[in-house]
N, C-alpha and C positions, 0 to 999 in steps of 0.2 A: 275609556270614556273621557273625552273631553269636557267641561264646566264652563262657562262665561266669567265667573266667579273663579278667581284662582287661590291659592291655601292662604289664609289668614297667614300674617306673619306672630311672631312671638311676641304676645302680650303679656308677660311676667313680668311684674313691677321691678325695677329694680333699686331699692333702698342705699339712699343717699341723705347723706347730713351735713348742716353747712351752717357756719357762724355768720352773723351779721352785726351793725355797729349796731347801737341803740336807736341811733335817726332811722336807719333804715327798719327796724324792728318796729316803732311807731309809724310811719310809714304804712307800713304793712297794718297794721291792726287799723289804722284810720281807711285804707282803703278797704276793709275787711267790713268797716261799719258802715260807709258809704253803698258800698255790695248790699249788704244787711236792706239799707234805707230803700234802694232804687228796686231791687228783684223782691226783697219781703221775704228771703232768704238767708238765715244765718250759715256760714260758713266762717270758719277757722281760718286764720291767713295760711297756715299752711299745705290747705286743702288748695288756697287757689293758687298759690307759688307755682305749681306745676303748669298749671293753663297760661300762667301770666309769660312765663320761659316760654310756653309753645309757641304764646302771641307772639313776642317778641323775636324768636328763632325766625319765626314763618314771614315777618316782616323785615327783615333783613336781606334786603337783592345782594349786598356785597357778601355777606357770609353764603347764600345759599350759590353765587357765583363759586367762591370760592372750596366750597365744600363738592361741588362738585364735580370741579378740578381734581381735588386733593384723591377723590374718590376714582376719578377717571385717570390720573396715573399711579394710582396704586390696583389698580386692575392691569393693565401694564408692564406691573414687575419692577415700578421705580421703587 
């Protein structure tokens, strides 16, 4: 049987921890109350870190150039 729809890929979170300076720690908690003010939604800074990475990965033409390089010869066998 053929789908339109092909297999979800692997959504298993995968647990990561990371330090940051104190500027960037404020940082985060101000745009965390600004989030708060504008959607009426409180969220934890480290609940949005993950989205803010996404934003930032998916906005990047140099990285997803190069990532898809990286990816197209290592399929290859380099």
């Amino acid at each position: 049987m053929t789908l339109r729809l092909g297999q979800l890929p692997d959504r298993t979170p995968v647990r990561m921890s990371l330090s940051v300076d104190p500027d960037l720690a404020s940082a985060l908690s101000d745009y965390a109350e600004i989030y708060r003010q504008t959607y009426g939604a409180e969220e934890k800074p480290e609940a949005l870190i993950p989205a803010m990475i996404e934003s930032f990965l998916a906005s990047d033409a140099g990285f997803k150039r190069a990532r898809r390089a990286l990816h197209s010869n290592a399929s290859k066998g380099d």
